[in-house]
C-alpha positions in Angstrom: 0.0 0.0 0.0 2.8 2.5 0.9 4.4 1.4 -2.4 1.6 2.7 -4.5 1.1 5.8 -2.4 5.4 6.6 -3.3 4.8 6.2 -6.9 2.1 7.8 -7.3 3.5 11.1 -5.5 6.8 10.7 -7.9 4.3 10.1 -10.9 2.7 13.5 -10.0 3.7 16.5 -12.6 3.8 20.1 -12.4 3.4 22.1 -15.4 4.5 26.0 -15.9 2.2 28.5 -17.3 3.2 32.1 -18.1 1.9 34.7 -15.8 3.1 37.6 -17.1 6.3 39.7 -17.4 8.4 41.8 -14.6 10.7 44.6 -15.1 12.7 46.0 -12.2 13.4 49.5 -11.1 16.1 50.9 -9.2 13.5 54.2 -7.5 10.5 54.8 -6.6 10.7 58.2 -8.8 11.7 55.7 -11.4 8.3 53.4 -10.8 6.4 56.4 -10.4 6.9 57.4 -14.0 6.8 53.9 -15.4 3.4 53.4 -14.0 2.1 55.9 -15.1 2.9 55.7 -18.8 2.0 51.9 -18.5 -1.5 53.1 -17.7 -1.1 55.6 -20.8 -0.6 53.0 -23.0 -3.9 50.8 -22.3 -2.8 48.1 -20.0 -5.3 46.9 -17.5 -4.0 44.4 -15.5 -0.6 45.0 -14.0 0.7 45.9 -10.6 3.2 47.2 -9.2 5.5 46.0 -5.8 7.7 48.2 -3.5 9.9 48.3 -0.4 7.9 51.4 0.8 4.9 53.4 0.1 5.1 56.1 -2.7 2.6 58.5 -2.3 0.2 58.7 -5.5 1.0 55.7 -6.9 -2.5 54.4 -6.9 -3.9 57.6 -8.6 -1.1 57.3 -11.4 -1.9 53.4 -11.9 -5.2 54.6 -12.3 -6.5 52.4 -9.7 -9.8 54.1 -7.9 -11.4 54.4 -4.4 -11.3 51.3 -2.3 -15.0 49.8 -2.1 -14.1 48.8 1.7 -16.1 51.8 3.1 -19.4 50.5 1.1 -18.6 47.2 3.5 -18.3 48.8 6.9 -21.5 51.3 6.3 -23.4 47.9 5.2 -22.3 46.5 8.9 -22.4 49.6 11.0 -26.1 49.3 9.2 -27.0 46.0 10.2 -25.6 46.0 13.3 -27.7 49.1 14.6 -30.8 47.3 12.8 -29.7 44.1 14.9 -29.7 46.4 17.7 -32.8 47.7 17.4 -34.7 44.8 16.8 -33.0 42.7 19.8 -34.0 45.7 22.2 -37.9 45.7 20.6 -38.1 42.0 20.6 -36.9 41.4 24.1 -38.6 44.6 25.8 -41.9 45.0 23.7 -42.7 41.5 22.3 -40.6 38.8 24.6 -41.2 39.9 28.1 -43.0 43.3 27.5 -42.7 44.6 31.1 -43.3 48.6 32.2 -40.2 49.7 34.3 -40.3 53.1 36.2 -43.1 54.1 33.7 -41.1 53.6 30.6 -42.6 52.6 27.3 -41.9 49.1 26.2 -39.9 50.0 23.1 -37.7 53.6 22.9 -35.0 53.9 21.0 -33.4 56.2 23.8 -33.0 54.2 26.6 -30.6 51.4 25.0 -28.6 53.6 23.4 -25.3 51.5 24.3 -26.6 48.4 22.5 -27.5 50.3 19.5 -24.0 51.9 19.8 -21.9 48.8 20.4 -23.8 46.7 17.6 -23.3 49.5 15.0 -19.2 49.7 16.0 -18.9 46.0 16.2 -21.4 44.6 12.9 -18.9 48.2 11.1 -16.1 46.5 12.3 -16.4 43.0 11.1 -17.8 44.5 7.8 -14.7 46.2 7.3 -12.4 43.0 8.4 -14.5 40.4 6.1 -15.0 43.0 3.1 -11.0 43.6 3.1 -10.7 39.7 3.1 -13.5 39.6 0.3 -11.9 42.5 -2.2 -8.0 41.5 -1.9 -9.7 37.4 -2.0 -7.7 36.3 0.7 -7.0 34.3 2.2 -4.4 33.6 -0.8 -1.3 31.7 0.1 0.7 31.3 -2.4 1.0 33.8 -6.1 2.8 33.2 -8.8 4.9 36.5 -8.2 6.0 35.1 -4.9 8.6 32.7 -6.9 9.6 35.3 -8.6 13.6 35.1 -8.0 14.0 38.9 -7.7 10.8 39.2 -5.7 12.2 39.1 -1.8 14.1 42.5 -3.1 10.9 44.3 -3.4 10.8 44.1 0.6 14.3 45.8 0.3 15.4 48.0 -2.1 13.7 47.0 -5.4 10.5 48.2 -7.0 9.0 45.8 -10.0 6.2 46.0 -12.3 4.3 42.9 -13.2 2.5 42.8 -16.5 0.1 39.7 -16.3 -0.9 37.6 -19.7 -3.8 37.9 -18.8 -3.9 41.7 -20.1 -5.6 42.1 -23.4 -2.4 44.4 -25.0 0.0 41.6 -23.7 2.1 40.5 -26.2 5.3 38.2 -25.8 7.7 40.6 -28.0 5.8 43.7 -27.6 5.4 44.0 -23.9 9.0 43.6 -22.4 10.2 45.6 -25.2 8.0 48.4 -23.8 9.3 47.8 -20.2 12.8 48.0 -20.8 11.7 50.9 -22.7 10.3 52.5 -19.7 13.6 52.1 -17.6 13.0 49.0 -16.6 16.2 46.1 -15.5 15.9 42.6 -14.9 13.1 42.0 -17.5 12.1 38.4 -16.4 8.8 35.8 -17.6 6.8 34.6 -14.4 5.6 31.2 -14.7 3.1 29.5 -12.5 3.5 26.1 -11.1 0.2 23.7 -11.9 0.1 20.7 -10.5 
């Protein structure tokens, strides 16, 4: 039994696919300008990866608001609803019961569980629609093996032009990065199994 389950593991193959094509720059002035006539050219999918933040980056990617907010107002919604209808469904409809000649439902007295619901429903709808818009949990990309990649925590700042970009073309498309500036012009292949 243990023989079959070896060979069968060693019969297993991986195949490479192209994922798209990387360029290396030296500054973030340098990746600042690329990325921006990248955009000018038409390409859609493509990202870039640096060592630190560069301010405007995103705007001259072309890459718009975040939709996380819509997310945390759609919580901080339904957790004051939640609220709401907990405090009306125990006090009014559950055990409706006058206390120091309060009505059964107001929606002033239990202010702190409307309060706490909203903060914590606005909360988890932030956490979950981060997890939801970047599709995490994602634990391995094909960038990661990327030999040049770990430098990008460093010093480095690359641009990755996926294949999956309708103006990709093999000849055309690191011949417009190194164009741009761009070193260490390199195909990323993705392991299949």
């Amino acid at each position: 039994m243990a023989g079959n389950i070896n060979n069968l593991a060693m019969t297993t193959k991986t195949m490479d696919i192209k994922y798209g094509i990387s360029a290396t720059f030296s500054s973030a002035k340098d990746i600042f300008d690329a990325a921006g006539k990248i955009r000018e050219e038409g390409y859609k999918k493509w990202e870039c990866y640096t060592p630190i933040p560069v301010h405007g980056l995103d705007h001259q990617m072309g890459v718009g608001r975040s939709k996380v907010p819509c997310f945390t107002l759609l919580g901080g919604v339904t957790g004051f609803l939640t609220g709401m209808l907990l405090v009306w469904f125990m006090n009014a409809f559950d055990y409706p019961l006058i206390v120091g000649g309060k009505p059964y439902f107001s929606p002033i007295y239990p202010f702190p569980v409307f309060y706490e619901l909203t903060i914590l429903f606005a909360a988890f709808g932030t956490l979950f629609g981060m997890f939801f818009l970047n599709r995490l949990p994602q634990h391995n990309h094909a960038v990661f093996e990327h030999p040049n990649f770990g430098k990008t925590g460093d010093d480095k700042f690359m641009v990755v032009v996926e294949i999956e970009d309708p103006k990709f073309d093999d000849e055309d498309t690191p011949v417009f990065l190194k164009s741009l500036g761009g070193k260490s012009i390199t195909t990323i292949k993705e392991s299949i199994v």
